[in-house]
C-alpha positions as CSV (number, residue, x, y, z in Angstrom):
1,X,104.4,61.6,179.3
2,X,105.6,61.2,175.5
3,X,107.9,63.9,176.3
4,X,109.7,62.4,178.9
5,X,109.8,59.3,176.9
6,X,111.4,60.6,174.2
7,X,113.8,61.9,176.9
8,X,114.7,58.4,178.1
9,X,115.2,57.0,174.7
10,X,117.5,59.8,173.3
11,X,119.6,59.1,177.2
12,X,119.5,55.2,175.9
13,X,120.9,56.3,172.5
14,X,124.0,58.4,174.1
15,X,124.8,55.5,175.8
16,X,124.9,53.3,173.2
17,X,127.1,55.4,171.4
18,X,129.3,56.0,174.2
19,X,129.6,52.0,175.0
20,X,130.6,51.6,170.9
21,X,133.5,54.5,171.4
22,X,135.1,53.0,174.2
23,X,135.4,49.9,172.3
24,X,136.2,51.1,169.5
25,X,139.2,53.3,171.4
26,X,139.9,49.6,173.4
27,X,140.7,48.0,170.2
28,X,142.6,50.7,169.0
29,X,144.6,50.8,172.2
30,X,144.9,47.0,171.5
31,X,146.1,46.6,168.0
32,X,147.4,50.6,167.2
33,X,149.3,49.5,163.9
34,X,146.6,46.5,162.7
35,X,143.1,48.1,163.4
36,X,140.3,46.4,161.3
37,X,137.2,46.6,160.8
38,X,134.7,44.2,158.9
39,X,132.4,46.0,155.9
40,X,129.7,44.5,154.3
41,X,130.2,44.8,150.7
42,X,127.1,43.7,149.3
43,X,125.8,47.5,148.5
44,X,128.5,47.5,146.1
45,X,127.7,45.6,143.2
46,X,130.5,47.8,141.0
47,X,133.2,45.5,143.0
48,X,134.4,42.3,141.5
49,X,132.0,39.4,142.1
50,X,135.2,37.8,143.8
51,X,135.9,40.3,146.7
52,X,134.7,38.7,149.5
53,X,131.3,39.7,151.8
54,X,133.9,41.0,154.8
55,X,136.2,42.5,153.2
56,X,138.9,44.2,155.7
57,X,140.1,47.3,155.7
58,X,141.8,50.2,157.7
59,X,139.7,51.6,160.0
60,X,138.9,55.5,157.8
61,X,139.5,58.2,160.5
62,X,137.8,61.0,158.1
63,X,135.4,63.7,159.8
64,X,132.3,63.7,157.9
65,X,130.9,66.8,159.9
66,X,129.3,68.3,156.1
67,X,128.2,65.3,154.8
68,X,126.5,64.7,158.4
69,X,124.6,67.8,158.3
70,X,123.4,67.7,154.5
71,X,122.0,64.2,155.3
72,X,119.9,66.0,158.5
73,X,118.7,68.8,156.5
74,X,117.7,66.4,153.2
75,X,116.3,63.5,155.7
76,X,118.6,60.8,154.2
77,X,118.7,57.9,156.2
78,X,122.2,56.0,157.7
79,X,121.9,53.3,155.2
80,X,121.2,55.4,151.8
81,X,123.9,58.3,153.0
82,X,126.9,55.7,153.1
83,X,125.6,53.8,149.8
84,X,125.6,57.5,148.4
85,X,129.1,58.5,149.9
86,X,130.4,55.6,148.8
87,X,129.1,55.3,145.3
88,X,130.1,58.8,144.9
89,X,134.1,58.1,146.2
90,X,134.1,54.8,143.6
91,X,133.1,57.4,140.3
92,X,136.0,59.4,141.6
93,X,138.2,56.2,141.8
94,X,138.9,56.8,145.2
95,X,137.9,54.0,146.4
96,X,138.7,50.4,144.2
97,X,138.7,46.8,145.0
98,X,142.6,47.5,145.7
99,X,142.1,50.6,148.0
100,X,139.0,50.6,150.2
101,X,140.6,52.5,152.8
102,X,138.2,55.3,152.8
103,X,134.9,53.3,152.7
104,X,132.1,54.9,154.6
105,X,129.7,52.2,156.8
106,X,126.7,53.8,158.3
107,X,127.5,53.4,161.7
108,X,130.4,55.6,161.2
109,X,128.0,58.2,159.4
110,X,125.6,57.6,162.2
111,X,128.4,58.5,164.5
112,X,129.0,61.7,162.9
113,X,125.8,62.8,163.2
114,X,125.3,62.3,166.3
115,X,128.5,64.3,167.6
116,X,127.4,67.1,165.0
117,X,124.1,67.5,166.5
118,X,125.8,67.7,169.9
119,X,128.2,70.2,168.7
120,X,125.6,72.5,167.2
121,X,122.9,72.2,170.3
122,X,125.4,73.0,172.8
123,X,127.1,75.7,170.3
124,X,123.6,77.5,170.1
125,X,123.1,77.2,173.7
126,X,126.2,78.8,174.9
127,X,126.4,81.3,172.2
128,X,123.0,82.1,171.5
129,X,121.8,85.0,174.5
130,X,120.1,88.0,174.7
131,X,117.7,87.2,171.9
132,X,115.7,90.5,170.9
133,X,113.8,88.7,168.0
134,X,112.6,85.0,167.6
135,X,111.0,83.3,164.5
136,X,108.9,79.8,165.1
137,X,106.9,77.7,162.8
138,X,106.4,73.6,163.3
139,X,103.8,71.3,162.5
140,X,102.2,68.2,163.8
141,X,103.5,65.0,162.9
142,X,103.7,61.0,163.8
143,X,106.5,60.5,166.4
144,X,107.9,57.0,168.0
145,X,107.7,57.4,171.4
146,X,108.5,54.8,174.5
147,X,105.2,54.5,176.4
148,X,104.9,52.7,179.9
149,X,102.6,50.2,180.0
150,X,100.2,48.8,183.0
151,X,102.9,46.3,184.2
152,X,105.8,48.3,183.8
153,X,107.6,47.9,180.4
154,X,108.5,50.3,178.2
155,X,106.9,49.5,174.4
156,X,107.7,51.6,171.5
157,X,104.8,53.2,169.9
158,X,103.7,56.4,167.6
159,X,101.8,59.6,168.6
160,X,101.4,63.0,166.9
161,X,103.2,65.3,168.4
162,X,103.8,69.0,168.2
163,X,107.4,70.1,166.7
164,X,108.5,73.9,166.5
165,X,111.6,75.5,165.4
166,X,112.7,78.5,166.7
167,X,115.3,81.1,165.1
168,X,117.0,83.9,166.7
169,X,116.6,87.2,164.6
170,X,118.8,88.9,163.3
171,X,121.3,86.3,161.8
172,X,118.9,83.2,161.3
173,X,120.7,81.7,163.6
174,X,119.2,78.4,165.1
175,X,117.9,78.8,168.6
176,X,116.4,75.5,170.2
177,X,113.7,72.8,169.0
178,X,110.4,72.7,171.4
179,X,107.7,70.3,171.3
180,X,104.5,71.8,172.6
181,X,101.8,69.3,174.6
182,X,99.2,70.5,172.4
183,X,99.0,72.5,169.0
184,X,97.2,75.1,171.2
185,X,98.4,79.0,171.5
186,X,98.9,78.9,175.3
187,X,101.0,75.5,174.9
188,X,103.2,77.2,172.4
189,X,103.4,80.4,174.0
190,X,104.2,78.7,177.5
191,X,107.5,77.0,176.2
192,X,108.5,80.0,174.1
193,X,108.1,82.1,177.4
194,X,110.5,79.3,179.5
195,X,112.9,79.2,176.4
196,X,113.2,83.0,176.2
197,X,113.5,83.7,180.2
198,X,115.6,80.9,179.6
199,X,118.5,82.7,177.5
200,X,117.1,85.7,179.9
201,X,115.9,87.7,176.6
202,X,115.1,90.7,176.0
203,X,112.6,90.1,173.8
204,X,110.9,92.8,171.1
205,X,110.0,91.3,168.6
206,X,108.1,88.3,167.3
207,X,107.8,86.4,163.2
208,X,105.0,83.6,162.4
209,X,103.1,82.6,159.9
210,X,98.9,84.2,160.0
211,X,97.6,81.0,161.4
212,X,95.1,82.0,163.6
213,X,96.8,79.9,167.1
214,X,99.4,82.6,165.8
215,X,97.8,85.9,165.7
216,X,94.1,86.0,167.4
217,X,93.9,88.9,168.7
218,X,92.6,88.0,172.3
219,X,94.3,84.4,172.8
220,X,96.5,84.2,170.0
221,X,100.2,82.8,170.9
222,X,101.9,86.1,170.3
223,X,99.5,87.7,171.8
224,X,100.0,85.9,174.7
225,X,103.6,86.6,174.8
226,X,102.7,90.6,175.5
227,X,100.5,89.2,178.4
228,X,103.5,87.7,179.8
229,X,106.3,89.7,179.1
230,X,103.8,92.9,180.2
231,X,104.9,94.7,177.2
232,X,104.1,95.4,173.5
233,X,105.8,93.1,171.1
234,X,106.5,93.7,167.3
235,X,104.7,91.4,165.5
236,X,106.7,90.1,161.9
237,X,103.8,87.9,160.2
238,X,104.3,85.7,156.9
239,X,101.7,86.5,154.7
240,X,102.2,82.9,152.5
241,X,98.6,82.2,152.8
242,X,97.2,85.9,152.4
243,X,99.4,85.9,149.1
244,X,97.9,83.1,147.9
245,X,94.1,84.7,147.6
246,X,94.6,87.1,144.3
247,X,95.9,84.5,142.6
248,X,92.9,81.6,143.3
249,X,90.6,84.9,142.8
250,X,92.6,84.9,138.8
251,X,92.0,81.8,138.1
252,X,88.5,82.0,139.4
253,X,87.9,85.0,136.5
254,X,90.1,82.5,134.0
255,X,87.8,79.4,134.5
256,X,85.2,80.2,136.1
257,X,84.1,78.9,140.1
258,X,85.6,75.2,140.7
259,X,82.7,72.5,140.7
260,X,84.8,70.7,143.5
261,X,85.9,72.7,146.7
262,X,89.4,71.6,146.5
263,X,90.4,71.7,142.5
264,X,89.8,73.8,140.0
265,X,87.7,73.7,137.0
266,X,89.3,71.9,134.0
């Protein structure tokens, strides 16, 4: 059910987006020499007290396709990447009470992200077939999600959901983003099976980290993959956590056994 939610509130996003384009092109189809657009300047305290809270300016046709994807892969919100953008183009003089040409809003940030994120998906999907090797990791976390109510409506509301990354070996090349019902292995290995027969993959090969929905033995997730595929997979397993033993068994020797179960002796 959250799934399918999420679903119908990413469709209600690309519509939005897709209403503010078209106007966006009407106006400019309107007015092509004098297109304006009205940007709040109160982020900006470097301007002079007198420039006015609308300032206008010419609409800034600038691709930000970069900037978008550093301000995915840091998690920077709409509102801090513009003030950041923007603060960064004043330093550079770039932008001055006398040429704000090049301002950056957040919607128009927003906009660029969007279309990246587009780009890339349908990039990976097209490109991205045959995959011989696949690397996944994810974790649980809280999620806004639309849920139905008893009379009907829609309500937004937050549930913890599982999130997985999957990468396409070798290359590192981003495959697809899945989101498991459960954290359990045959949940995970179910939509790693539909996403592999998916890309119809020949698949050999298998990296995760030694969590033990990863690699049991009898109903671990890779091992369910070989049940599925009726074949013998590689197996490529992070040993982050394994690594992590000699040294807690040093300090252990250096300080002796921790009176707590989480911290160490001071």
């Amino acid at each position: 059910m959250t799934t399918s939610k999420n679903f119908v509130k990413q469709k209600r996003k690309e519509a939005q987006y897709e209403r503010e384009e078209r106007e966006m092109k009407r106006l400019h189809a309107v007015q092509p020499s004098q297109e304006f657009i009205e940007c709040d300047f109160e982020e900006f305290e470097s301007f002079d007290s007198s420039t006015s809270n609308t300032h206008k300016y010419t609409r800034n046709h600038n691709q930000l396709r970069n900037f978008a994807i550093m301000c995915d892969r840091y998690q920077i919100s709409d509102r801090a990447g513009a003030a950041i953008a923007n603060a960064v183009l004043q330093d550079y003089g770039i932008i001055t009470p006398e040429e704000d040409s090049q301002i950056i809003d957040r919607n128009k940030l927003r906009r660029s992200r969007f279309s990246v994120r587009k780009e890339l998906a349908n990039e990976a999907h097209e490109t991205i077939n045959d995959i011989s090797a696949i690397y996944f990791d994810g974790r649980k976390d809280q999620t806004r999600v639309l849920v139905e109510r008893e009379d009907g409506h829609l309500h937004q509301d937050t549930a913890n959901e599982e999130h997985y990354t999957v990468l396409s070996e070798p290359g590192n090349q981003y495959v697809a983003h899945i989101t498991p019902s459960s954290g359990k292995a045959k949940d995970i290995a179910k939509e790693l099976t539909d996403l592999c027969r998916e890309r119809n993959s020949n698949l050999m090969a298998v990296g995760a980290d030694e969590a033990r929905v990863n690699t049991g033995i009898y109903n671990g997730c890779i091992r369910l993959l070989e049940l599925e595929f009726t074949k013998p997979l590689h197996w490529f397993i992070c040993q982050l956590h394994g690594n992590e033993l000699p040294l807690r068994h040093l300090f252990q020797i250096i300080d002796g056994k921790p009176v707590d179960p989480i911290l160490l002796k001071e």
